[in-house]
Backbone as CSV, one residue per row, in Angstrom:
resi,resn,N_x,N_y,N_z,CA_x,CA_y,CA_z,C_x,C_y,C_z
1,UNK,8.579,-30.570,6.467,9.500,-29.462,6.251,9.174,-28.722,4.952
2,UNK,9.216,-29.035,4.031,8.241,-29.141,2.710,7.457,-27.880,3.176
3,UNK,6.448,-28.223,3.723,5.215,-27.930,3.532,5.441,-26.486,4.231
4,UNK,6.160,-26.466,5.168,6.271,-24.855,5.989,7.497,-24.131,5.279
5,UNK,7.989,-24.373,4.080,8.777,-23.860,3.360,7.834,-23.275,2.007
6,UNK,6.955,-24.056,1.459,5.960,-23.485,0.960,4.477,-22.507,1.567
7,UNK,4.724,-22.373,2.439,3.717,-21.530,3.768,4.379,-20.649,3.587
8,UNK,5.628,-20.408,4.107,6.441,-19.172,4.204,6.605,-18.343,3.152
9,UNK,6.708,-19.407,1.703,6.990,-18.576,0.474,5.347,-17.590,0.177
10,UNK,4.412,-18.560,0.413,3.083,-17.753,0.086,2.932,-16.650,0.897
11,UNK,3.287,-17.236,2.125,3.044,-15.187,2.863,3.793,-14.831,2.652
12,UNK,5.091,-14.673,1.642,5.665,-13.851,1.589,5.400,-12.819,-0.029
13,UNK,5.129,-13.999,-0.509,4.201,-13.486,-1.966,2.849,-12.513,-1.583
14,UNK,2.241,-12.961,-0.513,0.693,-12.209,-0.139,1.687,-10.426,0.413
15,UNK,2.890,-10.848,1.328,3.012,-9.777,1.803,3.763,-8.488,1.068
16,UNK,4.246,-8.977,-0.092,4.722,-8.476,-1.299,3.635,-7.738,-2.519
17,UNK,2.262,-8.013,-2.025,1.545,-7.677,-2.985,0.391,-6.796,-1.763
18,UNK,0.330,-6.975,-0.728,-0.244,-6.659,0.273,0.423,-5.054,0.541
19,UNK,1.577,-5.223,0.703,2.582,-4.135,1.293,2.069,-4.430,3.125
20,UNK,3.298,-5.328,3.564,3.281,-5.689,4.830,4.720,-4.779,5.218
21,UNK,4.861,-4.241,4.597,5.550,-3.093,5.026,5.271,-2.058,6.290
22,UNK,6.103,-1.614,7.245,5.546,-1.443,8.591,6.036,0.493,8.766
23,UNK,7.368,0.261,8.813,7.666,1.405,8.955,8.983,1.770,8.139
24,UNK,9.879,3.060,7.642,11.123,2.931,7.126,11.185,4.322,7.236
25,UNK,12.717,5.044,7.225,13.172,5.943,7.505,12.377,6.858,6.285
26,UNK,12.925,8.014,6.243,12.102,8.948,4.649,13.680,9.507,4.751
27,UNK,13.974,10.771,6.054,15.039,11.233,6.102,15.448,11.155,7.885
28,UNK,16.905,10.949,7.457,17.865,11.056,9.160,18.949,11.752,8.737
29,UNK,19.014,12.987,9.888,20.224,13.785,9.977,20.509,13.611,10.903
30,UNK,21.494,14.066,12.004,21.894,14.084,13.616,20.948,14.776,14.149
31,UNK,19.556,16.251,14.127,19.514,16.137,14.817,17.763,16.474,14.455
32,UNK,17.288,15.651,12.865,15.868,15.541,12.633,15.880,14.359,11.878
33,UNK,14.381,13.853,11.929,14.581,12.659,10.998,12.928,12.435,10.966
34,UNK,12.698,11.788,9.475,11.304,11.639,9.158,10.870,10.054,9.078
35,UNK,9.972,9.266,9.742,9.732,8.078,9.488,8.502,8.217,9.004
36,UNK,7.987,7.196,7.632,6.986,6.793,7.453,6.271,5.410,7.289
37,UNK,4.811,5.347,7.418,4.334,4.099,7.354,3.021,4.122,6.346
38,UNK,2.784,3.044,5.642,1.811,2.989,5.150,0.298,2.993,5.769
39,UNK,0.212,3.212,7.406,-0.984,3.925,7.758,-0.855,3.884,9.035
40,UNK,-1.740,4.634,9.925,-1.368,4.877,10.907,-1.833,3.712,11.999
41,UNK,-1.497,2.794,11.967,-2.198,1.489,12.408,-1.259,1.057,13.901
42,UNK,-1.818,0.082,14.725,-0.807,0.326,16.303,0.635,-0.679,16.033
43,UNK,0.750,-1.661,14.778,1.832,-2.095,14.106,2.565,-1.216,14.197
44,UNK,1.937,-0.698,12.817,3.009,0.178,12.151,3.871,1.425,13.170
45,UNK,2.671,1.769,13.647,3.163,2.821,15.166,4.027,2.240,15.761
46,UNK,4.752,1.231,16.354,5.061,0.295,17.294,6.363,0.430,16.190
47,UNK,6.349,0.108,14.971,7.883,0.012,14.608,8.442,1.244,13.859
48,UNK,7.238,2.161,14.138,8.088,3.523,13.652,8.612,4.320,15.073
49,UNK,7.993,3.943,15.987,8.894,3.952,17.723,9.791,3.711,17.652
50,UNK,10.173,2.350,17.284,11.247,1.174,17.230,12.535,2.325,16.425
51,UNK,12.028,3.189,15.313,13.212,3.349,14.620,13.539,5.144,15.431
52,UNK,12.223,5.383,15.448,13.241,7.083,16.808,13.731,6.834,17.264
53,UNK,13.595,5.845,18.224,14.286,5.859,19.476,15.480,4.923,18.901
54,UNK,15.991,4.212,17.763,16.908,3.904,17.532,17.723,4.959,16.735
55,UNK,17.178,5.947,16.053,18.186,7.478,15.778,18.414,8.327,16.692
56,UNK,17.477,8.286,18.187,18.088,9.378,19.042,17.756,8.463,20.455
57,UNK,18.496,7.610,20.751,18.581,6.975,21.830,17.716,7.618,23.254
58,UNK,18.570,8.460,23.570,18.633,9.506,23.870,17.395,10.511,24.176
59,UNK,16.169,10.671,23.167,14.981,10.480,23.602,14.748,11.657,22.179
60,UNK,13.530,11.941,21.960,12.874,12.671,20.809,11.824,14.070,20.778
61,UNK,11.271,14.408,20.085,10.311,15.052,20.225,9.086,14.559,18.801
62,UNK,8.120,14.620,18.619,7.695,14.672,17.210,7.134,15.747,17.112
63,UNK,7.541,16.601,16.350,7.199,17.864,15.458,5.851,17.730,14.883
64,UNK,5.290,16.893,14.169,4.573,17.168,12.844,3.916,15.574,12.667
65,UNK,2.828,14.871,12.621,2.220,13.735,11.950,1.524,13.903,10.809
66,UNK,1.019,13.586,10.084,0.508,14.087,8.829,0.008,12.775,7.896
67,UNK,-0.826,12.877,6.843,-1.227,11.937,5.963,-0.183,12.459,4.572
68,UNK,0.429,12.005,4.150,0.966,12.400,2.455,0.604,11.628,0.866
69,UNK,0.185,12.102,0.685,0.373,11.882,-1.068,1.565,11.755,-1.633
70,UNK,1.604,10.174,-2.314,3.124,9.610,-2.581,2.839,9.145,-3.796
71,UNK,1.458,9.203,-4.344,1.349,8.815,-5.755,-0.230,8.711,-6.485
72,UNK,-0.563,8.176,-7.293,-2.102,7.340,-7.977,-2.024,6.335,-7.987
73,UNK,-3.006,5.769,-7.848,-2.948,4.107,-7.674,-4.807,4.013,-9.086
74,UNK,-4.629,3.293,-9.667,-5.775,3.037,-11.076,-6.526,1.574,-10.610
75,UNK,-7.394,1.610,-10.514,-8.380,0.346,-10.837,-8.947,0.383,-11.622
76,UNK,-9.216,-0.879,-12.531,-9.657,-0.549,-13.863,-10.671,-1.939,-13.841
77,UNK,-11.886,-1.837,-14.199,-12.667,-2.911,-14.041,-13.637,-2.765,-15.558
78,UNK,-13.466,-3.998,-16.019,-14.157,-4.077,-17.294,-15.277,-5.614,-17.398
79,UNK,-16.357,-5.354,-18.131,-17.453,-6.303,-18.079,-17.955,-6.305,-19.251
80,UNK,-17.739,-7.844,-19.899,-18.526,-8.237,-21.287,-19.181,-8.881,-20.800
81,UNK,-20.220,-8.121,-21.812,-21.469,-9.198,-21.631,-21.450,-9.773,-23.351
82,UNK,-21.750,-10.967,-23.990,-22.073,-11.617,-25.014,-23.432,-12.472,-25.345
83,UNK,-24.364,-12.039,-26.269,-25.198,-13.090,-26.417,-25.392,-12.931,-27.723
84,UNK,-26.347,-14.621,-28.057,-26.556,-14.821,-29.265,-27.470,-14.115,-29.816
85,UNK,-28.198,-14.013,-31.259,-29.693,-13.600,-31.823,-29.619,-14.317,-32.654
86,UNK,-30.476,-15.298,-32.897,-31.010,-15.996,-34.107,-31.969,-15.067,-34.835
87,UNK,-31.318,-14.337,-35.789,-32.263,-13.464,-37.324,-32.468,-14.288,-38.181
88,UNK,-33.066,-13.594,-38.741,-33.567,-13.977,-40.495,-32.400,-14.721,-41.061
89,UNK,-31.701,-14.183,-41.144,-30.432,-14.630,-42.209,-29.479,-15.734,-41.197
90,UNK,-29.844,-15.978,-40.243,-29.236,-16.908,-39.180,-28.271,-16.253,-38.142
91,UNK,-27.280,-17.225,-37.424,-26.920,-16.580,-36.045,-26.499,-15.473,-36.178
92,UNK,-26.255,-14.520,-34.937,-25.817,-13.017,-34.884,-25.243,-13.106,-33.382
93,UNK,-23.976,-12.349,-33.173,-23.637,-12.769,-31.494,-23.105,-10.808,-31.774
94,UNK,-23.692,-10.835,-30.086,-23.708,-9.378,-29.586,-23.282,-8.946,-29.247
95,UNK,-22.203,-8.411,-28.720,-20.786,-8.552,-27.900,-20.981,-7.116,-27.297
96,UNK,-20.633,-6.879,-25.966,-20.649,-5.537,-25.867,-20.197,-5.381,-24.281
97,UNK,-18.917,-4.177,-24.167,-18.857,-4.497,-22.968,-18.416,-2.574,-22.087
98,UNK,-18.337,-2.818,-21.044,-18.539,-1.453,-20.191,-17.156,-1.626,-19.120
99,UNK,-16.047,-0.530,-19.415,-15.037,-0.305,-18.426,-15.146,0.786,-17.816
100,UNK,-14.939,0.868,-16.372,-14.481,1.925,-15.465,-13.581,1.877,-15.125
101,UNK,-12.865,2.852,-14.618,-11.621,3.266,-14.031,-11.585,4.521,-12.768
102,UNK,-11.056,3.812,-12.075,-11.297,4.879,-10.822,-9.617,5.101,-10.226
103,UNK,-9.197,6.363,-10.089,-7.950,6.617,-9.767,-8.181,7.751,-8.235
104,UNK,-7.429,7.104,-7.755,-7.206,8.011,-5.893,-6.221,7.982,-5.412
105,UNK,-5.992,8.594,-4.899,-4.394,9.338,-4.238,-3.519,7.901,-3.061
106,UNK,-2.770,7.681,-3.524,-1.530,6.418,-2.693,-0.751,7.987,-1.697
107,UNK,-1.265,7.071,-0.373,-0.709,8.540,0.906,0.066,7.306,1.575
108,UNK,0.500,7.823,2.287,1.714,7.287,3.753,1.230,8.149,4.874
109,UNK,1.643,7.849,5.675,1.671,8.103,7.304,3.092,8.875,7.760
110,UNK,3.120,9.784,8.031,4.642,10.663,8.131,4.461,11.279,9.731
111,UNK,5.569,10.903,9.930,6.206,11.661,11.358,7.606,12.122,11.740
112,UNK,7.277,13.474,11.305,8.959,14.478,11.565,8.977,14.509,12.923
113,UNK,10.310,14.251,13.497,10.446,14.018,14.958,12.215,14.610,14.746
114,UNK,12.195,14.927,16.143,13.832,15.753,16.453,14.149,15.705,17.862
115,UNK,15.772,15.325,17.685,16.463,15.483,19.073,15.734,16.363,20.110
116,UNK,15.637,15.635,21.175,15.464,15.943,22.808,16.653,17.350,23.155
Protein backbone atom coordinates (compact mmCIF):
# COMPACT_ATOMS: atom_id res chain seq x y z
CA UNK A 1 0.00 0.00 0.00
CA UNK A 2 3.05 2.06 0.80
CA UNK A 3 4.51 1.71 -2.21
CA UNK A 4 1.44 2.81 -4.66
CA UNK A 5 0.96 5.79 -2.41
CA UNK A 6 4.45 6.81 -3.17
CA UNK A 7 3.91 6.02 -7.14
CA UNK A 8 1.03 8.23 -7.12
CA UNK A 9 2.78 11.07 -5.28
CA UNK A 10 5.74 10.93 -7.99
CA UNK A 11 3.42 11.18 -10.97
CA UNK A 12 1.92 13.63 -9.53
CA UNK A 13 5.13 15.68 -8.87
CA UNK A 14 6.30 14.65 -12.72
CA UNK A 15 2.77 15.90 -13.75
CA UNK A 16 3.10 19.19 -11.93
CA UNK A 17 6.32 20.00 -13.53
CA UNK A 18 5.38 18.35 -16.88
CA UNK A 19 2.03 20.35 -17.19
CA UNK A 20 -0.31 17.22 -17.59
CA UNK A 21 -2.75 19.64 -17.87
CA UNK A 22 -5.36 18.72 -20.66
CA UNK A 23 -7.87 21.19 -21.27
CA UNK A 24 -9.69 24.33 -19.16
CA UNK A 25 -12.19 26.89 -19.92
CA UNK A 26 -10.36 30.62 -20.97
CA UNK A 27 -14.01 32.21 -21.29
CA UNK A 28 -17.97 30.94 -20.97
CA UNK A 29 -20.90 33.11 -21.59
CA UNK A 30 -24.48 31.56 -22.56
CA UNK A 31 -23.95 31.78 -25.88
CA UNK A 32 -19.73 31.72 -26.67
CA UNK A 33 -17.05 30.21 -24.89
CA UNK A 34 -13.22 29.72 -25.36
CA UNK A 35 -11.38 26.43 -24.33
CA UNK A 36 -7.75 25.99 -24.22
CA UNK A 37 -5.05 23.35 -24.16
CA UNK A 38 -1.53 23.20 -23.93
CA UNK A 39 -1.29 21.62 -27.53
CA UNK A 40 -3.19 20.33 -29.92
CA UNK A 41 -2.67 16.66 -29.12
CA UNK A 42 -5.83 13.78 -29.51
CA UNK A 43 -5.85 13.95 -25.31
CA UNK A 44 -6.07 17.15 -24.99
CA UNK A 45 -8.70 17.36 -28.01
CA UNK A 46 -10.82 14.65 -26.37
CA UNK A 47 -11.19 16.78 -23.12
CA UNK A 48 -11.61 20.06 -24.65
CA UNK A 49 -14.84 18.12 -26.45
CA UNK A 50 -15.61 16.92 -23.07
CA UNK A 51 -15.99 20.64 -21.88
CA UNK A 52 -18.28 22.14 -25.23
CA UNK A 53 -20.41 19.87 -25.18
CA UNK A 54 -20.69 20.24 -21.40
CA UNK A 55 -21.43 24.32 -21.91
CA UNK A 56 -23.84 23.76 -24.76
CA UNK A 57 -25.35 20.38 -24.39
CA UNK A 58 -27.27 21.07 -26.92
CA UNK A 59 -24.62 21.04 -29.63
CA UNK A 60 -21.85 23.85 -30.86
CA UNK A 61 -20.16 25.35 -33.59
CA UNK A 62 -16.25 26.22 -33.46
CA UNK A 63 -15.58 29.56 -34.83
CA UNK A 64 -11.83 29.95 -34.72
CA UNK A 65 -8.68 27.30 -33.63
CA UNK A 66 -5.56 29.02 -33.33
CA UNK A 67 -1.96 28.69 -31.66
CA UNK A 68 -1.54 31.72 -28.83
CA UNK A 69 1.21 33.31 -27.12
CA UNK A 70 0.65 33.21 -23.28
CA UNK A 71 4.14 34.08 -22.30
CA UNK A 72 8.45 33.43 -22.42
CA UNK A 73 9.68 30.59 -21.12
CA UNK A 74 14.16 31.12 -20.51
CA UNK A 75 16.62 28.29 -20.59
CA UNK A 76 19.66 29.12 -19.32
CA UNK A 77 22.60 26.68 -19.64
CA UNK A 78 26.01 27.39 -18.22
CA UNK A 79 29.50 25.34 -18.50
CA UNK A 80 32.76 25.55 -16.38
CA UNK A 81 35.40 24.29 -17.43
CA UNK A 82 38.54 24.35 -14.64
CA UNK A 83 42.10 23.29 -14.96
CA UNK A 84 45.30 23.37 -13.32
CA UNK A 85 48.93 25.04 -14.71
CA UNK A 86 51.91 24.28 -12.92
CA UNK A 87 54.22 27.82 -13.62
CA UNK A 88 57.28 29.01 -12.52
CA UNK A 89 56.16 30.36 -9.34
CA UNK A 90 53.95 27.11 -8.73
CA UNK A 91 50.20 26.05 -9.08
CA UNK A 92 47.79 28.31 -11.15
CA UNK A 93 44.00 27.01 -11.66
CA UNK A 94 42.04 28.39 -14.72
CA UNK A 95 38.62 28.74 -14.27
CA UNK A 96 36.52 29.82 -17.04
CA UNK A 97 33.13 29.31 -18.02
CA UNK A 98 30.43 30.00 -21.07
CA UNK A 99 26.44 30.69 -20.49
CA UNK A 100 23.65 30.73 -22.99
CA UNK A 101 20.30 31.60 -22.76
CA UNK A 102 17.67 30.96 -25.15
CA UNK A 103 14.10 32.48 -24.68
CA UNK A 104 10.80 31.38 -27.01
CA UNK A 105 7.35 32.09 -26.92
CA UNK A 106 4.98 29.68 -24.15
CA UNK A 107 1.62 29.32 -26.74
CA UNK A 108 -1.65 27.26 -25.91
CA UNK A 109 -4.01 25.72 -28.21
CA UNK A 110 -7.37 27.91 -28.35
CA UNK A 111 -10.78 27.11 -29.62
CA UNK A 112 -13.65 29.81 -29.74
CA UNK A 113 -16.75 27.79 -30.24
CA UNK A 114 -20.63 29.05 -29.96
CA UNK A 115 -24.15 27.93 -29.49
CA UNK A 116 -25.83 25.77 -32.26
Amino acid sequence: MERRFVLAAAIAVVCGFVGCSSARYVFKDPDVGVVAMPSNSERNREKAVELMNEHFPGGYVIDREEETVIGLVTHEHIQNNASAHDGNRGDAQIHTAHATATTTDKTEYRITYRRK
